[in-house]
C-alpha positions in Angstrom: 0.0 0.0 0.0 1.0 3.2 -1.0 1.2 5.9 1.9 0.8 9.5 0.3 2.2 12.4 2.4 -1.3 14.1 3.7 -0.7 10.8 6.2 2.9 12.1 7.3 1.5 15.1 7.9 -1.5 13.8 9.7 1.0 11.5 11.6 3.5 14.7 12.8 0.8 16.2 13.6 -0.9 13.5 15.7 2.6 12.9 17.3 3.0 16.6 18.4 -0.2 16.6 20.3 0.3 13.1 21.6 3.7 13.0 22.6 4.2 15.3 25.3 1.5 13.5 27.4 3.5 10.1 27.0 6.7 8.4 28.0 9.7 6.9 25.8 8.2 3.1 26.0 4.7 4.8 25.4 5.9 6.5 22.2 7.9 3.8 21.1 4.7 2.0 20.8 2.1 4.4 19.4 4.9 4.8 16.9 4.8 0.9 16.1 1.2 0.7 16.0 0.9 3.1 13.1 3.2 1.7 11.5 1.7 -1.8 11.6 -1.2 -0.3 10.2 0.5 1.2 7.9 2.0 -2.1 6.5 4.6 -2.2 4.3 7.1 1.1 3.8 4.9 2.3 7.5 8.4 2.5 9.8 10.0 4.8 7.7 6.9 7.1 7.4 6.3 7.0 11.0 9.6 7.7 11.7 9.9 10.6 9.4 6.8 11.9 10.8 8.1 11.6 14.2 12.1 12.7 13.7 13.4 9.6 14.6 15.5 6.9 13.4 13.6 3.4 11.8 15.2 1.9 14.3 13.4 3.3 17.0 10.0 2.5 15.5 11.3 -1.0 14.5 11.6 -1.7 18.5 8.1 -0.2 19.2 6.7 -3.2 16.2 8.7 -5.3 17.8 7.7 -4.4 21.5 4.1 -4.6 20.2 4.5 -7.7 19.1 6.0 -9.3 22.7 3.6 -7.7 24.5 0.9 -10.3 24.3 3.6 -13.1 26.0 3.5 -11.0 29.1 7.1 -11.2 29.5 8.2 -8.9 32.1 4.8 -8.3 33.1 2.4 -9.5 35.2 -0.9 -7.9 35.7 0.5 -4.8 34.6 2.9 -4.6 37.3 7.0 -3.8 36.2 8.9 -6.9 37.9 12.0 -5.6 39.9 15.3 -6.1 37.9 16.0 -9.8 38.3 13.2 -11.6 39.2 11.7 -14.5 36.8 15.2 -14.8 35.4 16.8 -18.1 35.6 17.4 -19.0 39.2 15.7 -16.5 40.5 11.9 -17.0 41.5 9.1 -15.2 40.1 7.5 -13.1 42.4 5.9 -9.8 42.4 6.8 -7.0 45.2 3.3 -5.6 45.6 3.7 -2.5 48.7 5.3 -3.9 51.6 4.5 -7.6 50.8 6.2 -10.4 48.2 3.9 -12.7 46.9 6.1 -15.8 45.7 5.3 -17.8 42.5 2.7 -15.7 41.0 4.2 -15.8 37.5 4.9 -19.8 37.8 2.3 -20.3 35.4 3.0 -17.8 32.9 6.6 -19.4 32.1 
């Protein structure tokens, strides 16, 4: 599919409201959404429309796509640095208290 430039501009200036309101992982992904939609020759549109590099919307596809494994989440929680890697038991710090296993059965 060819993209015409009335979308790069409506992407920039989707981007420029949208952005300000959001963090690096959260743009990293809006980006790779449009682009999936997009399809073929939609990285390098997005990322022209946004000012960055291909490569930065590359890893938002790609983060898209790993998202639905839950790896590194559970329940929308961030795991602490460590935990669910090998050795180490999964577990979720959730205020003051640890509950143990509760990723088991997501691995």
């Amino acid at each position: 599919m060819a993209v015409g430039a009335d979308v790069g501009a409506s992407l920039a200036a989707k981007f420029a409201a949208l952005f300000p309101h959001l963090d690096e992982r959260q743009r990293r992904l809006a980006m790779g959404a449009e682009a999936r939609v997009l399809g073929h020759g939609g990285v390098a549109v997005v990322a022209r429309a946004a000012g960055v590099s291909r490569v930065t919307v590359s890893a938002g596809v790609a983060e898209l796509e790993e998202s639905g494994t839950n790896r590194g989440r559970l329940c929308g929680l961030v795991l602490p640095v460590g935990v669910g890697e090998a050795g180490v038991p999964a577990s979720v710090v959730v205020g003051e208290g640890v509950v143990e296993d509760a990723g088991a059965d997501l691995q």
